[in-house]
C-alpha positions as CSV (number, residue, x, y, z in Angstrom):
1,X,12.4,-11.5,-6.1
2,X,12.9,-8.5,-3.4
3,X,13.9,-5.6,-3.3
4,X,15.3,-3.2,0.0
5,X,14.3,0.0,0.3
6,X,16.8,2.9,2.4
7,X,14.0,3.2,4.8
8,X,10.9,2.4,6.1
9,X,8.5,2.6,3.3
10,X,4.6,1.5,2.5
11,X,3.5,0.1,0.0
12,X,-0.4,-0.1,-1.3
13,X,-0.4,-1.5,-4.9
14,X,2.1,-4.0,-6.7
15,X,2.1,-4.2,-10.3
16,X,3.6,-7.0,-12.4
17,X,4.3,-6.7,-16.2
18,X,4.7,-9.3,-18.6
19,X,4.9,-10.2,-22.3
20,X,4.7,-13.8,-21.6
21,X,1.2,-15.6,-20.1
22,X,2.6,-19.0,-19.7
23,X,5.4,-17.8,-17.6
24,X,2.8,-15.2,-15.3
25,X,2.7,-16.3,-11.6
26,X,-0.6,-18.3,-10.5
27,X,-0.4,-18.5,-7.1
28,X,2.0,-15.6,-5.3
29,X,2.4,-13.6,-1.9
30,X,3.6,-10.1,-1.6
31,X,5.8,-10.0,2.3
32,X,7.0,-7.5,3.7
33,X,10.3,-7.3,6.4
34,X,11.8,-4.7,8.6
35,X,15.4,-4.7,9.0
36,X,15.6,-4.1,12.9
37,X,19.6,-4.5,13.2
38,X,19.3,-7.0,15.8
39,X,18.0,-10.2,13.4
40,X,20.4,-11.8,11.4
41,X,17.8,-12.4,9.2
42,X,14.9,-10.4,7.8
43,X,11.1,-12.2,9.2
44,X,8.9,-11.8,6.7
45,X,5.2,-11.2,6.6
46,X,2.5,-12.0,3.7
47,X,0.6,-8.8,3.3
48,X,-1.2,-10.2,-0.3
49,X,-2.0,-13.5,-1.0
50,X,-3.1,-14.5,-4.5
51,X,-4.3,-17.9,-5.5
52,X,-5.4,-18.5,-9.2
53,X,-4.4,-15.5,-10.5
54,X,-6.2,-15.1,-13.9
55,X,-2.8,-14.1,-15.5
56,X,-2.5,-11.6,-18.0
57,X,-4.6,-12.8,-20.6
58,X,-3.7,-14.8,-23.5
59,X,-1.9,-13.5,-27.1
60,X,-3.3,-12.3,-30.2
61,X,-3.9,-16.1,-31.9
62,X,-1.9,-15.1,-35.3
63,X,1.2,-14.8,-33.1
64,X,2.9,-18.4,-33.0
65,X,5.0,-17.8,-30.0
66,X,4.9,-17.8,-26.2
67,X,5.5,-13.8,-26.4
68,X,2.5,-11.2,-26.5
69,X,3.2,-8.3,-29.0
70,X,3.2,-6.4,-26.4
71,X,3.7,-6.5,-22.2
72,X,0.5,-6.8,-19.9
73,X,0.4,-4.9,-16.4
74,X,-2.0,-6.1,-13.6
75,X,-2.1,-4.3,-10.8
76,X,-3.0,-5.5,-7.0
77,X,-4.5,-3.4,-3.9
78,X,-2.5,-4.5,-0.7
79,X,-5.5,-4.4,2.0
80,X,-3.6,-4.3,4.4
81,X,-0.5,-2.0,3.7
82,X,2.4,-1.3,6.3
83,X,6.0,0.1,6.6
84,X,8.7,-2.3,5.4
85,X,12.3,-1.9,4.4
86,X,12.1,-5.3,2.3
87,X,9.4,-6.3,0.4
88,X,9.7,-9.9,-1.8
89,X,7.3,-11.1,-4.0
90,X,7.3,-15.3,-3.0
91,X,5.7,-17.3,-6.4
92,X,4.6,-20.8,-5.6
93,X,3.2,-21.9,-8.9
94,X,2.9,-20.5,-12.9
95,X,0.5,-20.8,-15.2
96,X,2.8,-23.3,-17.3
97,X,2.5,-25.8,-15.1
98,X,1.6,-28.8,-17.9
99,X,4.2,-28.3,-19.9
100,X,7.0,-29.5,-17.7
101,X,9.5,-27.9,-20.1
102,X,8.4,-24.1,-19.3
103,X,7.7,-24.2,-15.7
104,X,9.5,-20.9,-14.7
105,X,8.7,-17.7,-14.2
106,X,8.9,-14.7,-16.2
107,X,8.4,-11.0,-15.5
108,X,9.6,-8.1,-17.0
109,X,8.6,-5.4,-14.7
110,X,7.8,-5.5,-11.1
111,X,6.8,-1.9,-9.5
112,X,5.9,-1.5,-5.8
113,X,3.6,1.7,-5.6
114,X,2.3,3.3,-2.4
115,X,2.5,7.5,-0.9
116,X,6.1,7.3,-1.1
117,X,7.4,4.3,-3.5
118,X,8.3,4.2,-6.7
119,X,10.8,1.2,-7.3
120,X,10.7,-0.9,-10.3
């Protein structure tokens, strides 16, 4: 999942929105690339690292389904923010991870947030 901005932007907070907390990434990097004109392709850099993410929380027990009633944000502080012109959010493992079936990833909003960003 990435997304290119038209120039050189920084980014300080990513927030993640979901509805579903079996799909919500456990373990996830935010990286961060500069599009130099001589690379063929973009190196990227983690600039967040989160292991066992506590998720989003779990649904109201009177709804039956995978699907909250309604979508969960968490936001994250990047410590160490810089200018990129990509950023890509790298998910290594979900919280469904027993139930073969489901192991995928689900998000319904992604927002990169920082002095000058606001991309969704």
């Amino acid at each position: 999942l990435a997304y290119t901005f038209a120039e050189m932007t920084t980014v300080t907070h990513v927030s993640l929105t979901s509805d579903v907390p079996a799909d919500y990434p456990l373990k996830w990097q935010l990286q961060g690339a500069v599009i130099d004109g001589e690379s063929t392709a973009p190196v990227f850099e983690t600039i967040l690292r989160v292991a066992n993410d506590k998720g989003i929380g779990k649904c109201s027990r009177r709804l039956r389904q995978f699907r909250c009633d309604r979508p969960q944000t968490r936001t994250y502080e990047v410590h160490y923010p810089n200018d990129y012109h990509i950023y890509r959010i790298l998910i290594e493992e979900v919280s469904n991870l027993e139930q073969s079936e489901r192991n995928c990833a689900q998000l319904a909003e992604v927002r990169f947030l920082g002095p000058c960003a606001a991309s969704s």
